[in-house]
N, C-alpha and C positions, 0 to 999 in steps of 0.2 A: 844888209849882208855885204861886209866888205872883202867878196873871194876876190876880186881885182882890183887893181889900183885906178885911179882915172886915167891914166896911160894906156894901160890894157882895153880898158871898157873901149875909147876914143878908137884903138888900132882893131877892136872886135866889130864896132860900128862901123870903120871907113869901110873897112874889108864888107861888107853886109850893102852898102850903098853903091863901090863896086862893081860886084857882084851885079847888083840890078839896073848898072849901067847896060849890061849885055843882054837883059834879057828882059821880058814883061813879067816874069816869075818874081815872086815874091819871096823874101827867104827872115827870117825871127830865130834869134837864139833864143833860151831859157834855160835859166840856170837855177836849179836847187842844191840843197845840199845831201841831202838824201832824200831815198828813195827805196821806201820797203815794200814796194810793190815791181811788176816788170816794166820794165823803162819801156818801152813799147807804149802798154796800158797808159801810163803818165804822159807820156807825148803827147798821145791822142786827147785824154782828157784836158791839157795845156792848149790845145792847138783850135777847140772850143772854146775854151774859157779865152783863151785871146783871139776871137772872133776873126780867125784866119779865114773859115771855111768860106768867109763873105766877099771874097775878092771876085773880081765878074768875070775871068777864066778860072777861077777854083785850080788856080796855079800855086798857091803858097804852098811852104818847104819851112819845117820845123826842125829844128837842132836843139834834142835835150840832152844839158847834162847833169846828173848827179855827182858834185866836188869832191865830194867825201867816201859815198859810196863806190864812186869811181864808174857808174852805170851811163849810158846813153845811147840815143838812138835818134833816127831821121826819120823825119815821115812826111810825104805831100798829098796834097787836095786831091778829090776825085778829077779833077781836068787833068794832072800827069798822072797816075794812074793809070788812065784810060788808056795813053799815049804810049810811056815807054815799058820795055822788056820787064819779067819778071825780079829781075838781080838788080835792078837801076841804081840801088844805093851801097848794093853793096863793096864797090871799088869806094866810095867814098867815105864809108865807114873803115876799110882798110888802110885808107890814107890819115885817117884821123887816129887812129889806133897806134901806126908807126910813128907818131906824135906822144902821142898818154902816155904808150907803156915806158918813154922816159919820164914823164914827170912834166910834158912840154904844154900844159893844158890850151893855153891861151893860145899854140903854135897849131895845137891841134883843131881847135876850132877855126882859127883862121880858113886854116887847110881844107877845114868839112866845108867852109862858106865860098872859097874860091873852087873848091871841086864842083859845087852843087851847082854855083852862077856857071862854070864852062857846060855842063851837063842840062843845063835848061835852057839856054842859050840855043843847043841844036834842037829843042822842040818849041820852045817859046820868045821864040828871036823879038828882042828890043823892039818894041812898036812906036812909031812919030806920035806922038803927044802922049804916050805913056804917063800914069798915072802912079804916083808913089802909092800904095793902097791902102801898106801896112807900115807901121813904124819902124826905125832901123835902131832903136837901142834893143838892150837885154831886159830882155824879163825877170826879173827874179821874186821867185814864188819860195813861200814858203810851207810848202805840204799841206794845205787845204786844199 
């Protein structure tokens, strides 16, 4: 699935390694192209099938989107969960949205990845020998 060039993918990764310079949270993009169910449901289903839930503070942070369909959504582990306010994602989903509704995708992901690493950062500050848990490319699924 060629939605980004190897430039893009490279600037969606660094940003995503980043990100978990600051913090012991873990953070995974996933990108399909559509999506005929609720991006929500699909996150979730993603965020299994790419064996997020297994990190050892059950800190992972998924970021799906759908290209085409234009749908996404964020979601994390039960260990933030637990921790932050009911609305936690949703400034970050705002910020990524004033990104889309130009056409900025790639600006807009970045966005959702540098929001989410500040935002875990104040619950799951960078730990000394911190362990990379989960892998920093993009997923790309294709609707199975």
């Amino acid at each position: 699935m060629a939605v980004f060039t190897e430039e893009e993918q490279q600037r969606i990764q660094t940003a995503v390694a980043d990100a978990e310079k600051e913090t012991s949270g873990e953070v995974r993009v996933c990108i399909e192209k559509t999506c005929t169910d609720d991006p929500l449901n699909r996150a979730v289903k993603y965020f299994t099938q790419l064996g997020m839930e297994k990190t050892r503070l059950r800190n992972g942070v998924l970021i799906y989107v759908a290209t085409v369909d234009r749908k996404f959504a964020i979601i994390g582990d039960a260990g933030i969960n637990a921790v932050v306010p009911a609305n936690f994602w949703d400034s970050t989903k705002e910020e990524m949205l004033s990104q889309f509704k130009y056409g900025n995708l790639v600006e807009g992901i970045v966005t959702g990845i540098e929001h989410t690493g500040a935002q875990l950062k104040k619950y799951f500050p960078y730990m000394l020998n911190d362990k990379n848990e989960l892998p920093d490319d993009i997923a790309f699924m294709d609707g199975n």
